[in-house]
Every structure is written in C-alpha cells, then in structure tokens.
C-alpha positions as CSV (number, residue, x, y, z in Angstrom):
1,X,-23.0,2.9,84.9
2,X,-24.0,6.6,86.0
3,X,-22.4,6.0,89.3
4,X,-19.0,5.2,87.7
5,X,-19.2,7.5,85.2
6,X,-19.5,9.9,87.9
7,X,-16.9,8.8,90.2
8,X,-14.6,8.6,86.9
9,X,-15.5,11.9,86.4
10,X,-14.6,13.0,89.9
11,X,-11.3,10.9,89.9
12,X,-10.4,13.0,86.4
13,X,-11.1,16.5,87.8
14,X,-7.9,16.5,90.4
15,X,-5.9,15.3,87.5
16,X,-6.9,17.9,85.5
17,X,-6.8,20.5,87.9
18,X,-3.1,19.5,88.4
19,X,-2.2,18.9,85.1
20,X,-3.7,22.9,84.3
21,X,-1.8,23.9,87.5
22,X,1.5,22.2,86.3
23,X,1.5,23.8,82.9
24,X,0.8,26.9,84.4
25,X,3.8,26.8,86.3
26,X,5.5,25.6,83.4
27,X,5.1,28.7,81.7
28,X,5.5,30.9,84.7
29,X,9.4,29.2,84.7
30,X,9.8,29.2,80.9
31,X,8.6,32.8,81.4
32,X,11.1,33.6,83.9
33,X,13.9,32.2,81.7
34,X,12.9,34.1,78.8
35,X,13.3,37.1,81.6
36,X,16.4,36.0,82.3
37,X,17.9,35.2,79.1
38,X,16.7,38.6,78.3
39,X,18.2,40.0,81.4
40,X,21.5,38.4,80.5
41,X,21.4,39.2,76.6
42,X,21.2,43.0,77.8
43,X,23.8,42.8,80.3
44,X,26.1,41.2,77.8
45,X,25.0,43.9,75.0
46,X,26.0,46.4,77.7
47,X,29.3,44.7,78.6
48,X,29.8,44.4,74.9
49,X,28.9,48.5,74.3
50,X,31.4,48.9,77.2
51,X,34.4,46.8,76.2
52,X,33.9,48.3,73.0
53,X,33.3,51.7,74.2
54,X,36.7,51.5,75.7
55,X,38.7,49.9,73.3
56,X,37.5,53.0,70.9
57,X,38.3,55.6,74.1
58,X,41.7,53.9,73.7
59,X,42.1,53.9,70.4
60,X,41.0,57.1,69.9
61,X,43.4,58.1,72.5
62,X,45.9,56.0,70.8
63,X,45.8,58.2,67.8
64,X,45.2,61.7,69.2
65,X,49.1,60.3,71.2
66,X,50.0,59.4,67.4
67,X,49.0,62.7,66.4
68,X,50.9,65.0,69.0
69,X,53.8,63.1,68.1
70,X,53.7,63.6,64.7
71,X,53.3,67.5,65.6
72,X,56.2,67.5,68.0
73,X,58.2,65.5,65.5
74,X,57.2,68.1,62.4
75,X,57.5,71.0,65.0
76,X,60.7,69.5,65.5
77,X,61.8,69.1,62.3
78,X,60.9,72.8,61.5
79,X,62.7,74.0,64.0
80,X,66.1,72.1,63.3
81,X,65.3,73.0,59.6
82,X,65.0,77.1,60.3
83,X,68.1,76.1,62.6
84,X,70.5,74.6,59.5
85,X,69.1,77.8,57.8
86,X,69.7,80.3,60.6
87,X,73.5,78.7,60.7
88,X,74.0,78.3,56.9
89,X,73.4,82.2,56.9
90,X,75.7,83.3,59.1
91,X,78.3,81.1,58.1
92,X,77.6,82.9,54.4
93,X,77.8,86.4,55.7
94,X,80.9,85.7,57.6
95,X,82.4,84.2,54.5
96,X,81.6,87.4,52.8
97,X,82.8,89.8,55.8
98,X,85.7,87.9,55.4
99,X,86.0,87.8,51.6
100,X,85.6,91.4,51.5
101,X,88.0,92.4,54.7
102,X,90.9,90.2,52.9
103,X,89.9,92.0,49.6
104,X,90.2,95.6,51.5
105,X,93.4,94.7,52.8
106,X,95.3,93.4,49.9
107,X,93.6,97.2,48.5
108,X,95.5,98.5,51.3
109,X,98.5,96.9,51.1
110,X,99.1,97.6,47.6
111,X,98.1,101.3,47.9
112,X,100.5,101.0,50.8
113,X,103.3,99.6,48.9
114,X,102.9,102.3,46.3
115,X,102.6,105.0,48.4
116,X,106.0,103.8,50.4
117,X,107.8,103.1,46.9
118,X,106.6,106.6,45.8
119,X,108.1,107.7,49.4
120,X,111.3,105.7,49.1
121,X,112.3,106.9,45.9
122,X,111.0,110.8,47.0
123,X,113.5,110.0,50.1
124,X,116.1,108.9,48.2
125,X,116.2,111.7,45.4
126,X,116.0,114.3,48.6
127,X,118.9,112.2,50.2
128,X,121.0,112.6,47.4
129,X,120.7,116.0,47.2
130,X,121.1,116.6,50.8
131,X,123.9,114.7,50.8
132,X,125.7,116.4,47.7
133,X,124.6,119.5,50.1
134,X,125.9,118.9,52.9
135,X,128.8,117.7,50.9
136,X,129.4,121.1,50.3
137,X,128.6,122.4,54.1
138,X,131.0,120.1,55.2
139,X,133.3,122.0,54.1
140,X,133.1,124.7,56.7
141,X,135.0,124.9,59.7
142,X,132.7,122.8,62.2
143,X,134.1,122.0,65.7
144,X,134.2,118.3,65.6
145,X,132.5,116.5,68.3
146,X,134.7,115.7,71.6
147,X,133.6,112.0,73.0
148,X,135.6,112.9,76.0
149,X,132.3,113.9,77.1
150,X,132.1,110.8,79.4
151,X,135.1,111.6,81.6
152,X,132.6,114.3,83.1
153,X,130.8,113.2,86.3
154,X,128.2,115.9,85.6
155,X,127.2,113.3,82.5
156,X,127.6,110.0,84.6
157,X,124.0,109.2,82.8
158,X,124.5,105.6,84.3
159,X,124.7,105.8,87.5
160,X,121.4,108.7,87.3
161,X,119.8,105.7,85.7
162,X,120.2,103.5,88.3
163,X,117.7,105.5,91.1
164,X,115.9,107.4,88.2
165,X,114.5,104.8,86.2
166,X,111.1,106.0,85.1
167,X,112.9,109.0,83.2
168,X,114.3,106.9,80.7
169,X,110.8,104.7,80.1
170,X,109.5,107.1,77.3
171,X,106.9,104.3,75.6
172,X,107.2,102.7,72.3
173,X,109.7,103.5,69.6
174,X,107.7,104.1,66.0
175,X,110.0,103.7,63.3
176,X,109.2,106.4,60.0
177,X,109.3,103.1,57.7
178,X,106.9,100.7,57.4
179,X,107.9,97.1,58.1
180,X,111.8,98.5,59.1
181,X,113.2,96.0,62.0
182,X,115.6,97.3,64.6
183,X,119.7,97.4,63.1
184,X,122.3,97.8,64.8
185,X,124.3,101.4,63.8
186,X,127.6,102.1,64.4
187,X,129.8,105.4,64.7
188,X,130.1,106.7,60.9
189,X,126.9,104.9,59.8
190,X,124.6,107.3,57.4
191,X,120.9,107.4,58.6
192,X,118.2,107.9,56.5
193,X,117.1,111.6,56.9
194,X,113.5,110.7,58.5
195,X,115.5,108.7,61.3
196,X,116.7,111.9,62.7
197,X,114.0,113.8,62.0
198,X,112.6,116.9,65.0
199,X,109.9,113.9,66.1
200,X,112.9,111.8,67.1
201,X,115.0,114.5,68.8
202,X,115.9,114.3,72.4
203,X,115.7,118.5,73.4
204,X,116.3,118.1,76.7
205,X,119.7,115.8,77.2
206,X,120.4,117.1,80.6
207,X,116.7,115.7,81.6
208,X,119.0,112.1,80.3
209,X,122.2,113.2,81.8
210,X,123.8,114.0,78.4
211,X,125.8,116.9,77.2
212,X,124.6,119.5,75.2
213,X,125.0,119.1,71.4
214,X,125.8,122.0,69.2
215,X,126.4,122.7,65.9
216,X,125.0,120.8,63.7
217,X,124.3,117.2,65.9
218,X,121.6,116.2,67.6
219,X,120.7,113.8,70.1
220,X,118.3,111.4,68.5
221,X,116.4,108.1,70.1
222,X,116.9,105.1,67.4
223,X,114.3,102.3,69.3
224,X,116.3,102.0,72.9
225,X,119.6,103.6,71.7
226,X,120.3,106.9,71.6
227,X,122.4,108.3,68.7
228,X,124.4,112.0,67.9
229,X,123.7,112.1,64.5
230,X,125.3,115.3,62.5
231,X,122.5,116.5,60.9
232,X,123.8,117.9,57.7
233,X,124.8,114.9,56.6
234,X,123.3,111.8,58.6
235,X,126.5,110.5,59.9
236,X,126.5,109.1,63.2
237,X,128.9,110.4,65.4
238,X,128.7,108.9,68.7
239,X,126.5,106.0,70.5
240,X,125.2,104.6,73.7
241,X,122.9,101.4,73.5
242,X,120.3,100.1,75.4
243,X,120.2,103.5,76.9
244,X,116.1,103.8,76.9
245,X,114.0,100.6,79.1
C-alpha cells in the first residue's frame, strides 16, 4: 500500500506541476489582456480627447468667423448709416442755399422793379420836360440834316466794310433798360433820352466812314444799327441797319 501510495503520489506531482504552470500562464494572458484593454481604453480616450479637441477648435473657430461677421456686418451698417446721414445733410444745406438764394433774388428783383419804376417815371417826368423844351428850341433856325450824304464816295461806309471788318466789331450792345428787347426804329421815331445818351455816341464817324454830324445830332449805336438822333428832342433822323457785326 506504501508503494502505491507513493507511485500515486509521484504520478500526481506532474499533474500538479502542470496544472500550477497552466494557471500561471493563465494569468500571465488574462494579465496581458487587462494590458491591452487598458492600452486600447487609453488610445480611445485619446482619440476621443482628440476628435473632441477638434470639433471644439472648429467650433470655436466657427464662432470667432460668426463673430467677425457680425463686426463687418455692424461696421457695415455704421458706415452706410453715417453715409444716409452725411447725404441727408448736404441735401438739407443745399435745400437751404437754395431757399435762401431764391429768397435773395425775389429781394432783388423787387428792389429792382422799384428802383426801375422809380427810374421810369423819373425818365418820363424829365422827358416831358425836355420835350416841351426842346419844343421851344425847335424853334430856332437849325440847318436840317441833308441825307444826300450817301451820294459821297468819301462816305461809301459799305464798301470800307467789306476789307475793314474788325472796325465795325465793337463787342456787345448794353441797352440803359432792364429787360428792353431789340425794336426796330424808324426815321421820325422819338427815343428815349438814355438811348442816346454820350455812352452811346459814336465820336469818331470817319473811323465808320460816316459824315460828320453838327448841330444838334449825333451819331448813336442802337444794338447793330446806327442811328442820327437830333438830340434836343429824340427824333430820329436818319438810319442804316445792321451796320455793326
């Protein structure tokens, strides 16, 4: 019986020895998965800290993108705003400019018209009595005027004209009345006395190729025309149109 006990008891120690040896390498494995599983836990909490590490970047960058926007769009909006303003004031100040300019000239004109009626009427009172005047000086012995004047080739004014044409460009014609528009006079029409007035006189007719005047007429430009008014009492006595360019 000690004999088999014994060789049981050497049978049993391999199995034992194999058995210990297998568990050992049964924790060594469920060891190295626990490694593993830890390993791969820590890679996905680093993939995780990642992904989400990115997503906030992005969002982050997301709103900072949001954010200039919203600057550039109030910048924007400032800018058009002090824009309508900038525009709205100017178009008020020219309103006003303009206001006020219209308002000066309606001043102006109606001083203007006064001033003009007070000169008609001066002109008119003065033109009567000139004219009951020289009324009375035409009653002296004046030598009339001879139009035979143009029978002269001395006073062939047309045909001096004709190679001498910047003589008889003098500039514009200013009539003495305001708003007066060009008339056609004839012989024996009465001017107005400011019409033939010294400004208006021609003092040099042989510089125009016309006869001297004497007594009491006068060579006088009317716009292009020129005229031989008789000074005393306005009466036109002789004509040649379209004689100035």
């Amino acid at each position: 019986m000690a004999a088999v006990a014994g060789a049981m008891a050497l049978t049993a120690l391999p199995t034992e020895a194999f058995a210990a040896s297998a568990e050992t390498q049964q924790r060594a494995r469920d060891r190295d998965d626990r490694r593993g599983n830890a390993r791969q836990g820590n890679e996905r909490i680093r993939w995780d800290a990642m992904r989400r590490a990115v997503q906030q970047s992005g969002a982050r960058s997301e709103r900072r993108e949001d954010r200039r926007e919203q600057r550039h769009d109030r910048r924007e909006n400032r800018r058009e705003r002090n824009q309508d303003r900038r525009e709205n004031w100017r178009d008020r100040n020219q309103e006003r400019r303009e206001n006020w300019r219209d308002r000066r000239d309606d001043r102006r004109d109606r001083w203007e018209d006064r001033r003009d009626n007070r000169r008609d009427r001066w002109d008119d009172r003065r033109d009567n009595r000139r004219d009951r005047w020289d009324d009375r000086r035409d009653r002296r012995d004046h030598r009339a005027w001879n139009r035979r004047w143009r029978d002269n080739d001395r006073y062939d004014w047309h045909r001096y004209r004709a190679s001498n044409r910047n003589v008889y460009r003098i500039g514009r014609y200013y009539s003495p009345y305001r708003n007066y528009r060009y008339n056609r006079v004839n012989i024996g029409f009465r001017l107005g006395n400011l019409f033939y007035s010294n400004r208006y006189w021609i003092n040099d007719p042989w510089q125009y190729r016309l006869p001297p005047a004497y007594g009491p007429y006068r060579w006088v430009r009317y716009y292009d025309d020129v005229l031989l008014v008789n000074t005393y009492s306005g009466e036109v006595v002789d004509v040649i149109y379209d004689f100035f360019w």
